[in-house]
C-alpha positions as CSV (number, residue, x, y, z in Angstrom):
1,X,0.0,0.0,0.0
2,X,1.4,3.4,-1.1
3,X,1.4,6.1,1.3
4,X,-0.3,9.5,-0.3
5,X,0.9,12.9,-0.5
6,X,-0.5,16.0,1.1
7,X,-1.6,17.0,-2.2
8,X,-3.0,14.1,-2.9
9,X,-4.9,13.6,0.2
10,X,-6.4,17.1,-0.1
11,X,-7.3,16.4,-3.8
12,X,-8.6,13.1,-2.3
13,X,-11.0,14.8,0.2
14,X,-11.6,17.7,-2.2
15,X,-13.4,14.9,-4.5
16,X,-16.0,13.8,-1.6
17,X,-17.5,17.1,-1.7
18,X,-18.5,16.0,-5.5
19,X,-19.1,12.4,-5.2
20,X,-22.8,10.9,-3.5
21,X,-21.1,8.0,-1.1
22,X,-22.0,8.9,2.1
23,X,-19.5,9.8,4.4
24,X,-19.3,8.8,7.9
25,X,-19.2,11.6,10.6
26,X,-15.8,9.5,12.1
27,X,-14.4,9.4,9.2
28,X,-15.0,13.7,8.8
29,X,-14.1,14.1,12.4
30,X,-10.6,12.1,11.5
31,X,-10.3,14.6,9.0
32,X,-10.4,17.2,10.7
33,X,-8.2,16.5,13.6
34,X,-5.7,15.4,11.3
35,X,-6.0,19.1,9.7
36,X,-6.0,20.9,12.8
37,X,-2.7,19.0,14.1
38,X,-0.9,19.5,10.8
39,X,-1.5,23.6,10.9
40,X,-1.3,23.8,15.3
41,X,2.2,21.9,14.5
42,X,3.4,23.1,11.0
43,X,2.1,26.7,11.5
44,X,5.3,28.9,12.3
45,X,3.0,31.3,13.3
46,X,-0.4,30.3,13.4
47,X,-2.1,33.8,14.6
48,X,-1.0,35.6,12.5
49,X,-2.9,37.5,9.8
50,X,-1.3,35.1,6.8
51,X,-1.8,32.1,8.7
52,X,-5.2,31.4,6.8
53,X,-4.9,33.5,3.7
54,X,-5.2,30.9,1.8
55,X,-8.7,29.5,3.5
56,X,-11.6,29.1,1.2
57,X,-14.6,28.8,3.2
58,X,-17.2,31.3,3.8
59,X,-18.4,33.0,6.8
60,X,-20.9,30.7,8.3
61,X,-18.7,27.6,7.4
62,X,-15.8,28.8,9.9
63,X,-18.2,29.7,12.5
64,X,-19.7,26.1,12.3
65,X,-16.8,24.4,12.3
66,X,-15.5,27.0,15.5
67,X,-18.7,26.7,17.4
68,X,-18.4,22.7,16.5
69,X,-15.1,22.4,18.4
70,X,-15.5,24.6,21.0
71,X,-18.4,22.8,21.7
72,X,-16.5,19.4,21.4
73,X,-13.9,20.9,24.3
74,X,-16.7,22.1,26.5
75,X,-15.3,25.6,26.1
76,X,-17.6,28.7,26.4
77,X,-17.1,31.7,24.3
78,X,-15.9,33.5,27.0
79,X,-13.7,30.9,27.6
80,X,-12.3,31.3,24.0
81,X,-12.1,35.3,24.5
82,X,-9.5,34.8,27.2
83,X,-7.5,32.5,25.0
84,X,-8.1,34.9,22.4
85,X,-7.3,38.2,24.0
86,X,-3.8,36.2,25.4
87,X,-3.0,34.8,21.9
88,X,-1.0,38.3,21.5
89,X,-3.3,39.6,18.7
């Protein structure tokens, strides 16, 4: 079994948005935390105003998926807001 790229993992997950198998919500989640370990580890600096130039989602879609994990650490907003005001932005 060959071991896939970045790229082609991306282009991999990229093509479920376009394809009708279902996809489990484990198997979304797994995506994700994979994502958010790659950018909390690779990031040199990851609050910074380039960090995310790049991102391509809209609005709503990054307050879902914030509100989703905040919710999934049992953090309040407020709670966020002191991590946010101490992040040195």
């Amino acid at each position: 079994m060959r071991s896939l790229s970045v790229s082609d993992t991306v282009q991999a997950a990229r093509a479920l948005l376009n394809e009708d198998a279902p996809v489990s919500q484990a198997d979304v989640s797994a995506l994700l935390t994979v994502a958010i370990k790659l950018y909390t580890a690779l990031s040199a600096e990851p609050y910074g105003d380039d960090a995310l130039a790049g991102l391509t989602v809209t609005p709503t879609e990054a307050c879902t998926v914030a509100t989703a994990l905040l919710h999934s650490q049992s953090l309040s907003p407020f709670e966020f807001s002191v991590w946010f005001s101490s992040s040195g932005r």
